[in-house]
C-alpha angles and dihedrals in degrees: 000000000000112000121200110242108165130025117213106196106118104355119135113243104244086063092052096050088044083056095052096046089049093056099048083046091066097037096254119159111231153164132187130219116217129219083249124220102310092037094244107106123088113280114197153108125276134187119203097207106075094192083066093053105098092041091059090052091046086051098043084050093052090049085047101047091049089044093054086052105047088050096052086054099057084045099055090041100050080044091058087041090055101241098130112109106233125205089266102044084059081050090059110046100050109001093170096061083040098058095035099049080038088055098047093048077048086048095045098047096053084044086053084043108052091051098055091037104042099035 
């Protein structure tokens, strides 16, 4: 029987195809459902053997560990660089899109309170 390994919705692709590759690395059997024409079917990754099973999600935790980690490193470093865009950075480069999408999440929030304070 089929078992699900790897869930899609909302994975960057790079990670997807790392996953694949992964898994034909390692000689896995595997198919892949896809969201289907309207997004709201199942996408993921499945394996037919079962006995392989545990040793594809070992080797899935070990690519997403090293890839949290690797991920956390460029952060941290384009963060010391000084490549991470701030608040005000984002002030300064277009203040007029700042303070208007800042003024409709202001809008929407006292729209979402008053009804939950005043009904």
């Amino acid at each position: 029987m089929s078992k699900l390994v790897f869930r899609l919705r909302n994975v960057p692709i790079d990670e997807a195809q790392d996953i694949r590759e992964l898994l034909e690395g390692n000689d896995i059997a595997y198919f892949e459902t896809s969201a289907g024409n309207w997004g709201i079917s199942f996408p993921a990754i499945w394996i037919h053997e079962s006995e392989k099973f545990e040793l594809t999600r070992q080797l899935i935790g070990e690519y997403q560990n090293e890839r949290a980690e690797r991920l956390r490193k460029e952060y941290q470093s384009s963060r010391a660089n000084g490549e991470v865009k701030t608040v005000w950075q984002s002030f300064t480069e277009n203040p007029l899109r700042f303070t208007a999408f800042s003024a409709i999440i202001v809008v929407i929030l006292i729209i979402y309170m008053r009804v939950f304070v005043f009904f």
